[in-house]
N, C-alpha and C positions, 0 to 999 in steps of 0.2 A: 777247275778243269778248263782247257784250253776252248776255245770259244768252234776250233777248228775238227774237235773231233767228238766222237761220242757216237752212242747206239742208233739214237732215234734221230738227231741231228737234220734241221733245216740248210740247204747252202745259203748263201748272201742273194744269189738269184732268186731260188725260191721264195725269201721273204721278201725281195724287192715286189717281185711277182702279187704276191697278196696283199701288198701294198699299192697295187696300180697300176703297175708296168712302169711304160717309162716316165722320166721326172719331166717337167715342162723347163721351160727356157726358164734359167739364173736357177735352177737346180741342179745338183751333184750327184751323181751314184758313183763306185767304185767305178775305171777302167780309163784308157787314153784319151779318148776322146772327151770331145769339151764342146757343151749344147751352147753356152751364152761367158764371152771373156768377162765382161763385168755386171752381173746386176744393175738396177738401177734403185739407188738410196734415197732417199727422200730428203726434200730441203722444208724443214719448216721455221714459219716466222722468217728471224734472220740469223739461222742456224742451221749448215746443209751438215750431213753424216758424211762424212769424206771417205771413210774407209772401216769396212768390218770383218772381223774377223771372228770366227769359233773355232777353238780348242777344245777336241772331245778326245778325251785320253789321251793326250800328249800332241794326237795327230790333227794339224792348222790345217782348216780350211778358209780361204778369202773368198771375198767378194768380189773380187779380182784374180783370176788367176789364166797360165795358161793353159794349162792339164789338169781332168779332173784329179780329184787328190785319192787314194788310197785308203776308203775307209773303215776304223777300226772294228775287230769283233769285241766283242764283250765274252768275260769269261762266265760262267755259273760255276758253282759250287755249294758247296753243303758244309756250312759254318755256324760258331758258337753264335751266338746273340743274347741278349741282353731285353729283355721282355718283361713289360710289369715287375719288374725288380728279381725274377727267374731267369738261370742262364739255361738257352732253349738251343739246339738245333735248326736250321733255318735251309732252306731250299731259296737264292736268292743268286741275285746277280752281283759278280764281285764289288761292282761301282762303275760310276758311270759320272765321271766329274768332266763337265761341260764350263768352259771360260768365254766369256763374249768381250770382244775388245772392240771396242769404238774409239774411232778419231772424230771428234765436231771440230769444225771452223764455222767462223763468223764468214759473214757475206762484206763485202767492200765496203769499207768505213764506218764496219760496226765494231767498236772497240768491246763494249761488256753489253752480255744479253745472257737470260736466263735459258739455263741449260737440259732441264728436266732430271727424269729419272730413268735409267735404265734396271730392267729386271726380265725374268723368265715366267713365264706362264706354262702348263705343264697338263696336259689330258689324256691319259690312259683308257686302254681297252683290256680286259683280264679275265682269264678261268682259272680257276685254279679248283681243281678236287682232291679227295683225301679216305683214306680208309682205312680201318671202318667211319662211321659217319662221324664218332665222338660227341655226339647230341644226345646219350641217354638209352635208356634202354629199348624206347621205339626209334632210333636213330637208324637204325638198321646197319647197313654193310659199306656207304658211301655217304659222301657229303661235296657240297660245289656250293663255292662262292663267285660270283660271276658280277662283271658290267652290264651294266642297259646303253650300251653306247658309249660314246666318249665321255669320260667323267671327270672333274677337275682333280687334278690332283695335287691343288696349292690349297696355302691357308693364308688368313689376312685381311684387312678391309681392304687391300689393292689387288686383293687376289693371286698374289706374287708367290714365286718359290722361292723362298731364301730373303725373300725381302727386297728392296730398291736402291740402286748407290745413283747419290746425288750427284749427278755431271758438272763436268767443268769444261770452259774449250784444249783442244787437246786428246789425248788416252786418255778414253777411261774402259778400267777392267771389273765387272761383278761375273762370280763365279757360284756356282752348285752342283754339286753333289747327290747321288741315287744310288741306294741299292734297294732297289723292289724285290720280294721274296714275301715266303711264305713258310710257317713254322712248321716241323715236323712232327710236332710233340710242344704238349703243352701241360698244365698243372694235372688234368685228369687221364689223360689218354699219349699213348705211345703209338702212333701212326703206322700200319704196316707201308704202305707208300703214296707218297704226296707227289701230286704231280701238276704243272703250272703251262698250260698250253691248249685244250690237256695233250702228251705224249702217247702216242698209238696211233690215235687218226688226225693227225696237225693238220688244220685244216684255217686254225686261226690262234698264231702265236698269241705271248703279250705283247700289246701294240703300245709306243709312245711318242706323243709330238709334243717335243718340248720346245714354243717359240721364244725369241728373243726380242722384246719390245720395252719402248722408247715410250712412256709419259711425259707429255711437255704440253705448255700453251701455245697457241697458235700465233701469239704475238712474240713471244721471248719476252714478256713479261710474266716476275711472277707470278703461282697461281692464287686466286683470290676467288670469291665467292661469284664473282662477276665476271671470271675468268680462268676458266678451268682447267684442268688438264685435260689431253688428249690422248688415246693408244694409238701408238703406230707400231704393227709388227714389222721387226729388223729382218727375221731370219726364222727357217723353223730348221730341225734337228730331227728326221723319224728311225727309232731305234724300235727292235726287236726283242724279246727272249722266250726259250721254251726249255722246261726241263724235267725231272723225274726222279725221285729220290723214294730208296728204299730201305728197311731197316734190315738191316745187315747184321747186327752184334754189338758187339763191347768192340773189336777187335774193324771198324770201321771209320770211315772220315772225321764221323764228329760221332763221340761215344756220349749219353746222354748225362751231363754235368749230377744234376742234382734231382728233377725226377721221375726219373723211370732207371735205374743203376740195370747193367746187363742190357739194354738196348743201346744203338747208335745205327746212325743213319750215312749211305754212300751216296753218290749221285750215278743214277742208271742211263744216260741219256740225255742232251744237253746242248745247247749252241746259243748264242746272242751276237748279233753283229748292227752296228749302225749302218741305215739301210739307204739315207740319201742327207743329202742338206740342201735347203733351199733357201735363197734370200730375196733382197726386192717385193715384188710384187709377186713371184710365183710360193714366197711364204706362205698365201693365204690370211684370212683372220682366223684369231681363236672363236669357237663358240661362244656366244652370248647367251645361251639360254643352256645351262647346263646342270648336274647335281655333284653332290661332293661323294671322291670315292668313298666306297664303303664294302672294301672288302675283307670286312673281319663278320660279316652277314654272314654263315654257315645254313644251307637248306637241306633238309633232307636227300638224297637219293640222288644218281651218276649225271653230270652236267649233261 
């Protein structure tokens, strides 16, 4: 479903709104106006970032530019998946494929210097509940999986989404991919409705800052045990989604593959939209002190 309409539906205002209001200088919200023409990129060693760029669903935003850019919604929907080897039902966001392009130059008279690593780092906020609980038969009539705060939601010993592309001077492009969601139905239980925000009283979407960061040594030399890498955040990305799925029939969006036959689930209520972009120094850093998501936790009783 279109990111633009639905029952229960956030506008792009409102989620900006719960995000903070407005963005700080070298950040982007939708509209004409433009708080800072260029960011400011970081030169390390003897290596500056000449020019950055993200592509979040087709739609470029620079680190440069003269008008804020136009940014995109996300669609939800209620789709097959693919689950412990069961095809399930899913309350999820269509995808969310984010490109980060970098230009490095050398500084004057530096012919070859070590270029680092460019990758995505990724922290979620999330509710998601469901009913009835699906935990048994004290489970009762509801269930909520929920964050404690920002929670990583990379894997790795570099902590990366999707992993690190080696730089060189010149483009370079590393890209990833998201669709966040939540199952409607799974091996025991046929879900009457799932819902991911929660829908009714939106009060706190699902939240995501996904930043764009630069591993490199400080010298442009190799790293070496005596000589390590560095994080520097490029750019952050913060997206949104909220939505609500109910079981409907056979005769609904996604009718249940293999088990629960005679159930299928539509989507009741729904929106996602990317809610700002910011680079330079108004990116922020990621958390340093953080836990790994874990929202397949199910607790008894209404978030």
């Amino acid at each position: 479903m279109s990111a633009t309409t639905g029952t229960a539906e956030l506008s792009r205002r409102e989620f900006a709104r719960m995000l903070g209001g407005a963005l700080a200088l070298g950040g982007f919200a939708a509209g004409p106006a433009l708080a800072q023409a260029c960011a400011v990129l970081p030169t390390i060693g003897k290596v500056r970032v000449a020019s950055l760029d993200v592509i979040i669903n087709g739609t470029r935003v620079a680190a440069c530019q003269t008008r804020r850019p136009a940014l995109p919604g996300l669609s939800v929907v209620v789709a097959a998946a693919r689950l412990a080897g069961v095809d399930v039902c899913r309350l999820e966001v269509a995808g969310a494929a984010i490109t980060a392009e970098m230009t490095l130059a050398a500084l004057p008279g530096v012919r070859n210097a070590y270029c680092g690593r460019l990758g995505f780092v990724q922290f979620a906020q999330y509710t998601y509940q469901r009913s009835p609980a699906g935990l048994g038969p004290a489970g009762g009539n509801s269930a909520c999986a929920r964050s404690t705060g920002w929670e990583l939601d990379s894997g790795g010993p570099a902590q990366t989404y999707n992993g690190r592309l080696r730089c060189r001077l010149g483009t370079n492009k590393k890209s990833m991919f998201d669709s966040p969601g939540v199952p409607t139905e799974d091996a025991r239980t046929a879900y009457d409705t799932v819902s991911a925000g929660p829908v009714g009283t939106i009060t706190a979407p699902n939240l995501f800052r996904t930043w764009v960061v630069w591993d490199t040594t400080d010298d442009s030399r190799p790293p070496s045990a005596a000589n390590a890498l560095r994080r520097h955040p490029l750019a952050r990305i913060d997206w949104a989604w909220q939505g609500l799925a109910g079981n409907a029939g056979p005769g609904a969006a996604c009718p249940s593959a293999v088990p629960h036959p005679g159930n299928g689930w539509s989507e009741k209520g729904a929106s996602g939209t990317v809610t700002g972009v910011r680079f330079g120094p108004a990116a922020g850093a990621p958390p340093t002190k953080f836990i790994r998501t874990h929202n397949n936790v199910w607790v008894a009783g209404p978030c």
